[in-house]
PDB file of N, CA, C and O in Angstrom:
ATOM      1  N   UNK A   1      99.175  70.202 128.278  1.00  0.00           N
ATOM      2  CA  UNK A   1     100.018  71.097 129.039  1.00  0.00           C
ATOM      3  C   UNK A   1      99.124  72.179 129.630  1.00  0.00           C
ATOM      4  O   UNK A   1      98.173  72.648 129.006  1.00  0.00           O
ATOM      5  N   UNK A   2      99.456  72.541 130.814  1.00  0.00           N
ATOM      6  CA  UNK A   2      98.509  73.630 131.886  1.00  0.00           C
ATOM      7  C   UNK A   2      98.833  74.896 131.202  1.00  0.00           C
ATOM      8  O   UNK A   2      99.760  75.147 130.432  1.00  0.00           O
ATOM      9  N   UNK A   3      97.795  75.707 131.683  1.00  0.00           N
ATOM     10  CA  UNK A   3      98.189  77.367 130.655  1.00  0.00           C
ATOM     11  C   UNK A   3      98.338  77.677 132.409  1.00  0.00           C
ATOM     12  O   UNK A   3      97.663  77.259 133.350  1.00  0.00           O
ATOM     13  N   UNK A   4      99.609  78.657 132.353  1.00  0.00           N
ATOM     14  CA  UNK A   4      99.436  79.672 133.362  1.00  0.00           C
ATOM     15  C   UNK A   4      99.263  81.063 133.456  1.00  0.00           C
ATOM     16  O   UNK A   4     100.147  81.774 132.978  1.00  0.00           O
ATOM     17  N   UNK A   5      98.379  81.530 133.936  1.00  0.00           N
ATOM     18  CA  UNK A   5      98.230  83.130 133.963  1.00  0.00           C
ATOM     19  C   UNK A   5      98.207  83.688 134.581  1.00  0.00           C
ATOM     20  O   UNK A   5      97.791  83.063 135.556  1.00  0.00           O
ATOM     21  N   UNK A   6      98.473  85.164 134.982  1.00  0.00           N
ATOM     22  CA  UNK A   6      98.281  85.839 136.060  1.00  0.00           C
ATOM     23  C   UNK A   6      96.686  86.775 135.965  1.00  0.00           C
ATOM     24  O   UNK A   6      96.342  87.540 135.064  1.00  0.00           O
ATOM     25  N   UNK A   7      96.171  86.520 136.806  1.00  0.00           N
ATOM     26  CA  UNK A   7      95.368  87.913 136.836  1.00  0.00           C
ATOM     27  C   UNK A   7      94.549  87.844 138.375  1.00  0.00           C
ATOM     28  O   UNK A   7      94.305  87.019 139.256  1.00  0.00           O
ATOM     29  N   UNK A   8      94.286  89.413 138.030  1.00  0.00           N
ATOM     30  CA  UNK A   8      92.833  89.478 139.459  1.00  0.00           C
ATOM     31  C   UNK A   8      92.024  88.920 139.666  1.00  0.00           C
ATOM     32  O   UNK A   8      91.409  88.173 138.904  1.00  0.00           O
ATOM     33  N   UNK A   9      91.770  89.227 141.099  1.00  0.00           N
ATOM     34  CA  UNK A   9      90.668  88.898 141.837  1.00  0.00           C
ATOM     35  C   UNK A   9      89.847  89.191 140.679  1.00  0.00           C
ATOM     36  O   UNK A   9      89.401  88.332 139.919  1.00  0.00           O
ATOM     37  N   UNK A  10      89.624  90.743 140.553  1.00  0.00           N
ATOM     38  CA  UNK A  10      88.516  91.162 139.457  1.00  0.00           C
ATOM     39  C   UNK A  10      87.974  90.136 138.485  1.00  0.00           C
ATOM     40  O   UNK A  10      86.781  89.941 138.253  1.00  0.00           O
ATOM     41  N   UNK A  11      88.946  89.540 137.978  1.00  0.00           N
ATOM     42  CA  UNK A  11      89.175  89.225 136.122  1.00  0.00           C
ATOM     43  C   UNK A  11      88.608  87.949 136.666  1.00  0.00           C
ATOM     44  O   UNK A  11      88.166  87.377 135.669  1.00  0.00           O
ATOM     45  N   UNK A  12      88.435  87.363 137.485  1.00  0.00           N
ATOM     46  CA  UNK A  12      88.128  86.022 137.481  1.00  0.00           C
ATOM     47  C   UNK A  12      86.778  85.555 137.296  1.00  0.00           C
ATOM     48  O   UNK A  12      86.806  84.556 136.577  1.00  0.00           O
ATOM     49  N   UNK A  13      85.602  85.863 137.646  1.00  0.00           N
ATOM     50  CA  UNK A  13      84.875  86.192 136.933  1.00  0.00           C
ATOM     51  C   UNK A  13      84.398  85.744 135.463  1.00  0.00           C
ATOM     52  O   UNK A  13      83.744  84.810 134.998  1.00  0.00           O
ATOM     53  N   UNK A  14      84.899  86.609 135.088  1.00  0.00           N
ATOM     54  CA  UNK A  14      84.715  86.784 133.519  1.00  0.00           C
ATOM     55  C   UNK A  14      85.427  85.376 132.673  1.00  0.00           C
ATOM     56  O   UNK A  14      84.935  84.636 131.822  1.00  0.00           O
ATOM     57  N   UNK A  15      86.697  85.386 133.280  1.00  0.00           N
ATOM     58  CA  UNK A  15      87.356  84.589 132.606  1.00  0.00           C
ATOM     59  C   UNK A  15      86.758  82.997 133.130  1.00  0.00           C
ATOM     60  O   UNK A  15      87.128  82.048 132.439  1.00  0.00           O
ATOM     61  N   UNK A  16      85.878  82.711 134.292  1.00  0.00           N
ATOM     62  CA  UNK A  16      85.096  81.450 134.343  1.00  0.00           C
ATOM     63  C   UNK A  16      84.155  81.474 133.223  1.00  0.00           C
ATOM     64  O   UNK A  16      83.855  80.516 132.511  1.00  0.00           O
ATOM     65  N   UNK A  17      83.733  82.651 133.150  1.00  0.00           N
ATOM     66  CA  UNK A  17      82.263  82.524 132.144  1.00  0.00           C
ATOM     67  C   UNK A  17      82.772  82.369 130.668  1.00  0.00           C
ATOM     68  O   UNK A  17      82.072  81.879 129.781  1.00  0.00           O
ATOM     69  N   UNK A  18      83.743  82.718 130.525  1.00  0.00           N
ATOM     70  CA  UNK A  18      84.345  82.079 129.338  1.00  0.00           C
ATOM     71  C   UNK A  18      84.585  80.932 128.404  1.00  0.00           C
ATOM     72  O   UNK A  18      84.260  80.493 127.301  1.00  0.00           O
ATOM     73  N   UNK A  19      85.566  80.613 129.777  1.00  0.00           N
ATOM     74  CA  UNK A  19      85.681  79.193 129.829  1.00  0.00           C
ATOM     75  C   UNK A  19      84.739  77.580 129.685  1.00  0.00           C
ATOM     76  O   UNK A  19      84.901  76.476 129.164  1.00  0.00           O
ATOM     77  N   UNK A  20      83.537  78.425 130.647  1.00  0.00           N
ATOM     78  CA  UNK A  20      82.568  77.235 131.123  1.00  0.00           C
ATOM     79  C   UNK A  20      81.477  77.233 129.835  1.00  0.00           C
ATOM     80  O   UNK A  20      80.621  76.361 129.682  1.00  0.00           O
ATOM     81  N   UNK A  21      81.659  78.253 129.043  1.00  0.00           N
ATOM     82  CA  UNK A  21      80.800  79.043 127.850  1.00  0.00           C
ATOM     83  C   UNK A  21      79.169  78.625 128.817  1.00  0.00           C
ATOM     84  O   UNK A  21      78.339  77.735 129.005  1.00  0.00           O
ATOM     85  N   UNK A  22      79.609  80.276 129.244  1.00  0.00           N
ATOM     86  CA  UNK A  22      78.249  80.728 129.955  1.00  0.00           C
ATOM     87  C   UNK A  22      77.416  81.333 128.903  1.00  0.00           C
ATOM     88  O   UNK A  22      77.556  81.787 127.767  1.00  0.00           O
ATOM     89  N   UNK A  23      76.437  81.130 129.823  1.00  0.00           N
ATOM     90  CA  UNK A  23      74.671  80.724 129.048  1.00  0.00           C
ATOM     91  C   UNK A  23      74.213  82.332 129.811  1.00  0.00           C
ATOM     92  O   UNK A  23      74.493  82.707 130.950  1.00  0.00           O
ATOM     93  N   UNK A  24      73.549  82.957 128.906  1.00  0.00           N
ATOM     94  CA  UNK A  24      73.085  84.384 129.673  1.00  0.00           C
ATOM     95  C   UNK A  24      71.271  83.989 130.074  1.00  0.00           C
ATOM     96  O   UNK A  24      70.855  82.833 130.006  1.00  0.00           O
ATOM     97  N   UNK A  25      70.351  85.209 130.491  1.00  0.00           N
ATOM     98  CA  UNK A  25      69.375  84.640 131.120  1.00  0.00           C
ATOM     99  C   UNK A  25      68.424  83.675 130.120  1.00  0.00           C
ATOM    100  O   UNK A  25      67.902  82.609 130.444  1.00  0.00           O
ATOM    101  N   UNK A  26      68.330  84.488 128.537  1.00  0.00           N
ATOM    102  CA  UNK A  26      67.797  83.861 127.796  1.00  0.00           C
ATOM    103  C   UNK A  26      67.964  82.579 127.485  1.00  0.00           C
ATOM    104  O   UNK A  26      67.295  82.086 126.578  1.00  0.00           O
ATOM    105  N   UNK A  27      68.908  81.820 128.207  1.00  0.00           N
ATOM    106  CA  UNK A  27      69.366  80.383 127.810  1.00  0.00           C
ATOM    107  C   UNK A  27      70.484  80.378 126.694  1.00  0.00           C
ATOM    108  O   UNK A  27      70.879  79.295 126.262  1.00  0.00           O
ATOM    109  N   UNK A  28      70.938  81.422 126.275  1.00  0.00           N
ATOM    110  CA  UNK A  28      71.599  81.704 124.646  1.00  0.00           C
ATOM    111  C   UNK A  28      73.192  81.598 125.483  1.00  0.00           C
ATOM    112  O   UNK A  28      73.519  82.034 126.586  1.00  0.00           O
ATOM    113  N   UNK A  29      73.909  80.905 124.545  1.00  0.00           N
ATOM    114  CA  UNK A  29      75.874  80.691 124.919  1.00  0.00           C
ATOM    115  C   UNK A  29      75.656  82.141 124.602  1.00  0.00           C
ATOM    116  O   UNK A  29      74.799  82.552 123.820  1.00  0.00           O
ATOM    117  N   UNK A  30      76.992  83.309 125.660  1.00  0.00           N
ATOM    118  CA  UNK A  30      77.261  84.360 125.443  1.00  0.00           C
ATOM    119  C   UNK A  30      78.606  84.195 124.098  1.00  0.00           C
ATOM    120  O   UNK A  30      79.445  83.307 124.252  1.00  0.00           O
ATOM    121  N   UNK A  31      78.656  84.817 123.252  1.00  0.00           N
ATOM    122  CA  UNK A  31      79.761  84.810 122.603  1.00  0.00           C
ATOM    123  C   UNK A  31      80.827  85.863 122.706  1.00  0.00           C
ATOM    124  O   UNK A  31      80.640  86.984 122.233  1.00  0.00           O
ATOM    125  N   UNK A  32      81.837  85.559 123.255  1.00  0.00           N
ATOM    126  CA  UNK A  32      82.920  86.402 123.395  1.00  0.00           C
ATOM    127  C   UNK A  32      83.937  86.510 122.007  1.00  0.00           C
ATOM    128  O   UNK A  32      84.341  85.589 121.298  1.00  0.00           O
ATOM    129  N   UNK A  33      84.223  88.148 121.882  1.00  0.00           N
ATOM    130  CA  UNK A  33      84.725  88.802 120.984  1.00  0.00           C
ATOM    131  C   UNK A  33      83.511  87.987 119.366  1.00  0.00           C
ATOM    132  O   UNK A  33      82.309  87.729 119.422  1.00  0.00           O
ATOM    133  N   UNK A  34      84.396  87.824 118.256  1.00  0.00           N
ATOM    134  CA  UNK A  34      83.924  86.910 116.950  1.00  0.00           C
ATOM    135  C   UNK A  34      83.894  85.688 117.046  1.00  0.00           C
ATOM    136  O   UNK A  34      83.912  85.186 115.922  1.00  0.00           O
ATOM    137  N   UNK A  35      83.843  84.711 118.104  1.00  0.00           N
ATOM    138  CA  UNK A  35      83.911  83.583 118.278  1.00  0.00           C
ATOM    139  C   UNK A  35      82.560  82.706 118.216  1.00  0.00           C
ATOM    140  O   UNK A  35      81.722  82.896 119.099  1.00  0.00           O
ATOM    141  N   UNK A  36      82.340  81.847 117.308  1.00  0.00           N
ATOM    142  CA  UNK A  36      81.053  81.281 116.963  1.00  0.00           C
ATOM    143  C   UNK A  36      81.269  80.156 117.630  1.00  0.00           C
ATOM    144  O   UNK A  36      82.239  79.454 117.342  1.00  0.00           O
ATOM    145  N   UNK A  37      80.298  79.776 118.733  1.00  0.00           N
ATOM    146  CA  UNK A  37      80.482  77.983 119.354  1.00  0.00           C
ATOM    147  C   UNK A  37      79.298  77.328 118.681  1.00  0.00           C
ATOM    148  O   UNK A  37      78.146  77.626 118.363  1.00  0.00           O
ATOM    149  N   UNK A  38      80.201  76.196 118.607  1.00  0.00           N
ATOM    150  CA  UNK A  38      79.268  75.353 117.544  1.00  0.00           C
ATOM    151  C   UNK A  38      77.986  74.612 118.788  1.00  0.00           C
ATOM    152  O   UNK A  38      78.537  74.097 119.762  1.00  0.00           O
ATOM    153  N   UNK A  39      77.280  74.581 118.791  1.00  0.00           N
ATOM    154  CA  UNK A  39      76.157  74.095 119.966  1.00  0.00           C
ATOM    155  C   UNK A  39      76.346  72.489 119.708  1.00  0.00           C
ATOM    156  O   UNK A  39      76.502  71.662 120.606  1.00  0.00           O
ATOM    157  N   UNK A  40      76.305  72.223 118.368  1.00  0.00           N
ATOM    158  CA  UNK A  40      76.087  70.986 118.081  1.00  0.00           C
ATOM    159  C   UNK A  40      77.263  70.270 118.233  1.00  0.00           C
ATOM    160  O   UNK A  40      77.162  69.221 117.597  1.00  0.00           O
ATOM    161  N   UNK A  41      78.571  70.388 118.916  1.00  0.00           N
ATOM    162  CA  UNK A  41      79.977  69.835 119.386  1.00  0.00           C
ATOM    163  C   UNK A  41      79.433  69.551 120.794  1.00  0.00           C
ATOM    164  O   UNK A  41      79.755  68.581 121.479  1.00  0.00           O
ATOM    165  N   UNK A  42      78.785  70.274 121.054  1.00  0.00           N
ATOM    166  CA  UNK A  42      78.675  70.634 122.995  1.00  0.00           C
ATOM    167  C   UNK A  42      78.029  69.263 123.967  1.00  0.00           C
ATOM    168  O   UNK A  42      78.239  68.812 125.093  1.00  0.00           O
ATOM    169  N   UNK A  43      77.030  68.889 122.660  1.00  0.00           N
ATOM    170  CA  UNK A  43      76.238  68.207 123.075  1.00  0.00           C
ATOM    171  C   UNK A  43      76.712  66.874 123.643  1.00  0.00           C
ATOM    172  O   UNK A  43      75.899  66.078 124.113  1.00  0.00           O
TER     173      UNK A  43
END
C-alpha cells in the first residue's frame, strides 16, 4: 500500500536522502534520528 504525504518543496530533499539511505562524503550511510542500518541487508 502507497504512503501519502504532504509536504514542501523544502522537505523534499531531506526526505529523498532518507529514503535512498544517503551516503555522506566519507562514503558512511547517514543515520537518521537512532536508527541503525544494517549494511549487511543492503548488499
Amino acid at each position: 500500500m502507497a504512503h501519502l504525504m504532504k509536504s514542501t518543496r523544502g522537505a523534499t530533499g531531506g526526505l529523498t536522502r532518507h529514503y535512498e539511505r544517503f551516503k555522506n562524503e566519507k562514503d558512511e550511510y547517514i543515520k537518521f534520528g537512532n536508527q541503525e542500518i544494517n549494511i549487511k541487508k543492503l548488499i
